[in-house]
C-alpha positions in Angstrom: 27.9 -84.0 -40.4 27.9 -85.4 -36.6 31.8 -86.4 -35.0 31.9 -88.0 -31.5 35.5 -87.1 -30.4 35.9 -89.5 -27.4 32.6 -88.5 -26.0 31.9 -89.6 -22.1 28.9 -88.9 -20.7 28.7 -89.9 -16.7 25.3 -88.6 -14.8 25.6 -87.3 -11.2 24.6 -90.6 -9.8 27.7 -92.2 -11.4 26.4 -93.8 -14.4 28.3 -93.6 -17.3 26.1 -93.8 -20.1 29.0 -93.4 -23.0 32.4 -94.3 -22.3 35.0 -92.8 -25.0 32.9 -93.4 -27.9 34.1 -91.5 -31.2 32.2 -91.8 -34.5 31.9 -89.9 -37.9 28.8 -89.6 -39.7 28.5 -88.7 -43.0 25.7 -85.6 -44.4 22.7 -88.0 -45.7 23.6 -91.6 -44.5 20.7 -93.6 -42.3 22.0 -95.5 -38.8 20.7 -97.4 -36.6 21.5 -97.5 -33.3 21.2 -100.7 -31.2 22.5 -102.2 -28.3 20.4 -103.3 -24.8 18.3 -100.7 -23.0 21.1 -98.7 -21.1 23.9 -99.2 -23.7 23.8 -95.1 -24.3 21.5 -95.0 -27.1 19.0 -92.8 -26.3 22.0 -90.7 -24.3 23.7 -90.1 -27.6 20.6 -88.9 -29.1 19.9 -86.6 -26.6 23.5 -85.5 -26.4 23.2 -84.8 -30.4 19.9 -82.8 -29.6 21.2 -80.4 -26.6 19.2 -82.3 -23.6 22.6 -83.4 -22.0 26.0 -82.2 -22.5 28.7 -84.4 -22.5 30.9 -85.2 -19.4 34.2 -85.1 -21.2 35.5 -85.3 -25.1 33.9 -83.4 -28.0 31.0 -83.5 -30.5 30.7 -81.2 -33.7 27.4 -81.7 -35.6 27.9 -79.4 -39.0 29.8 -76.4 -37.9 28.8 -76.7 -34.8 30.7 -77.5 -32.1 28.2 -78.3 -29.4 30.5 -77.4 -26.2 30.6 -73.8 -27.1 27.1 -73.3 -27.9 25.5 -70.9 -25.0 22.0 -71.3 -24.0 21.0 -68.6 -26.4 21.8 -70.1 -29.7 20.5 -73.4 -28.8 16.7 -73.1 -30.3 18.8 -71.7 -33.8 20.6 -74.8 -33.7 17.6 -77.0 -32.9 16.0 -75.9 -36.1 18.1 -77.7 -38.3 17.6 -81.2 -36.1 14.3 -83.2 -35.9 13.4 -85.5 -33.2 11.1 -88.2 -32.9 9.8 -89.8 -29.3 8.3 -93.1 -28.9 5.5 -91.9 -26.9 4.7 -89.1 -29.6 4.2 -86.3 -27.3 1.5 -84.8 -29.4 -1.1 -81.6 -28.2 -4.2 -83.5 -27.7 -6.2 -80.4 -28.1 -4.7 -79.3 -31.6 -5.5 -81.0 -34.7 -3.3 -82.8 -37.0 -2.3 -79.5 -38.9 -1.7 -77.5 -35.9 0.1 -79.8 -34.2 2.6 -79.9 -37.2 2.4 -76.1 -37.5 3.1 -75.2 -33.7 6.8 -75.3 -34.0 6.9 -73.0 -36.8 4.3 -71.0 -35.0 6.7 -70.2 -32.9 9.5 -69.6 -34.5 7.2 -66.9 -36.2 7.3 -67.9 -39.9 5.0 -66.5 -42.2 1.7 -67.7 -42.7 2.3 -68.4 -46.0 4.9 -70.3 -45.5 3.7 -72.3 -43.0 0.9 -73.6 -44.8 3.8 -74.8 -47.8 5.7 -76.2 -45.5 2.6 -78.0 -43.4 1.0 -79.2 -46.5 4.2 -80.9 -47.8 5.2 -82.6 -44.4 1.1 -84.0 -44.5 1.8 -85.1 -48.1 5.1 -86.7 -47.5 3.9 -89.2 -44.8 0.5 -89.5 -46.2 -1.6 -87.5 -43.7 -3.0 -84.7 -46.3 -6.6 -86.2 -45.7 -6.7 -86.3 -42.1 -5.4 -82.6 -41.3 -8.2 -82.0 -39.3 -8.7 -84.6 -37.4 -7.4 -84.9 -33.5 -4.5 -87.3 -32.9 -6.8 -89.3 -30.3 -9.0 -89.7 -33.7 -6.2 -91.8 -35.4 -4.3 -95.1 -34.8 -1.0 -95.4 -33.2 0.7 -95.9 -36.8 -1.0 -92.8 -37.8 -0.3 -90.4 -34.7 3.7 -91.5 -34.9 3.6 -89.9 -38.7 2.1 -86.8 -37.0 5.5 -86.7 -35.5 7.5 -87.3 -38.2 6.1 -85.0 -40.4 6.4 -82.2 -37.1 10.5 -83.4 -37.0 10.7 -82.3 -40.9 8.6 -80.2 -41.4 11.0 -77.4 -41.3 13.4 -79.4 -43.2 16.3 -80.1 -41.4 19.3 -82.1 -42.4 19.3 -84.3 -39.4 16.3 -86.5 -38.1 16.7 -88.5 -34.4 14.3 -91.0 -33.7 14.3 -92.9 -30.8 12.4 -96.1 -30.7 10.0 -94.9 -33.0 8.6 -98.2 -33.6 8.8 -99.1 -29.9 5.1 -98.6 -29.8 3.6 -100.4 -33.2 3.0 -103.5 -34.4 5.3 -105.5 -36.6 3.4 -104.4 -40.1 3.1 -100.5 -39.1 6.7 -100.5 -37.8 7.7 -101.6 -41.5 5.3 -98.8 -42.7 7.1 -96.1 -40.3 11.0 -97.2 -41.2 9.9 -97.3 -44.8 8.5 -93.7 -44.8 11.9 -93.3 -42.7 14.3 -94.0 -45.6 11.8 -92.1 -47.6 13.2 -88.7 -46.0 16.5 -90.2 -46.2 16.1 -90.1 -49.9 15.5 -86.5 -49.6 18.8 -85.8 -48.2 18.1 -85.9 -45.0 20.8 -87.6 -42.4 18.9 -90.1 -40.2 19.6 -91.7 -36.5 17.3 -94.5 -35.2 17.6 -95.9 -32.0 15.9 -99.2 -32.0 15.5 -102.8 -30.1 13.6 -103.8 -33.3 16.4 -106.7 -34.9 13.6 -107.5 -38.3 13.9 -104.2 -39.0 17.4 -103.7 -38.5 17.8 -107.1 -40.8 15.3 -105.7 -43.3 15.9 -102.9 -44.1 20.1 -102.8 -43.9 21.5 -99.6 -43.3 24.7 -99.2 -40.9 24.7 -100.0 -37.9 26.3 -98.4 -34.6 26.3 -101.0 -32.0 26.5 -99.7 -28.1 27.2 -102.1 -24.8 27.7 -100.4 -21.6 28.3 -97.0 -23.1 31.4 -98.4 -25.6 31.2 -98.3 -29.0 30.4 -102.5 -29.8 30.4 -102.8 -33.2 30.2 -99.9 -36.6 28.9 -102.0 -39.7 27.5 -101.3 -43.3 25.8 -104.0 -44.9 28.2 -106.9 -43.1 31.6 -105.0 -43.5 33.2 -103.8 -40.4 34.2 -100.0 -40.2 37.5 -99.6 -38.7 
C-alpha cells in the first residue's frame, strides 16, 4: 500500500526533513508516527498526500508511483487518501452536513449519492443528530469528527491524521483514536502522527519512530521490524 524507497526530503533553506528513510506499509494496518516536533512527521504525511515532493529516492502508494504523477492526475489520486488537520480547517459558514458534502460537491457526485455517502460518514462517528448544526455550535471533540467523517467520507483506503488529538483533552483524545481504529476495522489503512505517548501506550498499534529525519525505530507490539 505505501513504500518509502530511501526517501529524502531537504527544503530550499536546507533542512532536511527525512534523510533516507524507507518503509513498507501494509493495505489496512494502523501506525503511529512519533518522534519530536521536526523529526519529519508531519513531512512524510504531506509527502504521502502530494503537498511536497520528495528531494531524492522514491515513494509508491498503491499503484502509484508518486514521482510520475503530473499536476493533472493529482485530485484523482487524492480521492482515494483522507486527511485529517489538527486545527480542523472546517467552513464556518456551512453546516455539519455540508461541510462533509463539499468535497463530493465538487467532485460532482450525484445527489443521491451524496446523501448515502454523507449520512454514513455522520453515522460512523456519531454526528447523525447534529447534521445541521454549525461547527462553532459544537465542542472541539465534536468539530474534529466533522473532519474525520469529511476524510472518509468518500471511502478511501488510506486516512493521514496529523496530530488529531493535538487539540483535545485526554478523555476526547481516547474518544477520537478509538473511533480511529473504528475505520481501521473497516479496511481502511491509517497514519497518525502524534506527540500523544498514553495513546500510543493504549491503544498499541506499530509504531514508526522519526529523529532528525532518520528512521529511529519500526515496532509492533514490542517486537522490532528489521
Amino acid at each position: 500500500m505505501i513504500s518509502f524507497k530511501k526517501v529524502v526530503k531537504t527544503y530550499p533553506n536546507g533542512f532536511k526533513a527525512l534523510d533516507g528513510v524507507s518503509i513498507v506499509i501494509p493495505e489496512n494496518e494502523f501506525v503511529y508516527l512519533i518522534g519530536p516536533s521536526g523529526a519529519g512527521k508531519s513531512t512524510m504525511l504531506r509527502l504521502i498526500f502530494m503537498e511536497e515532493s520528495v528531494t531524492s529516492g522514491e515513494i509508491i502508494i498503491d499503484k502509484y508511483i508518486l514521482g510520475q504523477i503530473n499536476a493533472v492526475q493529482i485530485p484523482f489520486y487524492r480521492r482515494n487518501i483522507g486527511m485529517i488537520f489538527q486545527d480542523y480547517k472546517l467552513l464556518p459558514r456551512r453546516t455539519v452536513y455540508e461541510n462533509v458534502a463539499f468535497a463530493l460537491h465538487v467532485m460532482h457526485v450525484p445527489s443521491k449519492k451524496i446523501k448515502e455517502q454523507v449520512n454514513y460518514a455522520l453515522d460512523l462517528v456519531g454526528l447523525t443528530g447534529k447534521s445541521h448544526h454549525y461547527p462553532k455550535e459544537l465542542s472541539g471533540g465534536e468539530q474534529q469528527k466533522i473532519c474525520i467523517a469529511r476524510a472518509i467520507v468518500n471511502q478511501p483506503s488510506i486516512l493521514l491524521c496529523d496530530e488529531p488529538t493535538g487539540n483535545l483533552d485526554p478523555e476526547t483524545s481516547w474518544e477520537i483514536v478509538h473511533l480511529l481504529t473504528k475505520i481501521n476495522a473497516h479496511h481502511t489503512t491509517v497514519l497518525m502522527a502524534t506527540h500523544d505517548t498514553e495513546i500510543v501506550d493504549g491503544f498499541p498499534k506499530r509504531v514508526i519512530a522519526l529523529d532528525q529525519g532518520k528512521l529511529a525505530r519500526d515496532q509492533v507490539l514490542g517486537t522490532y521490524i528489521e
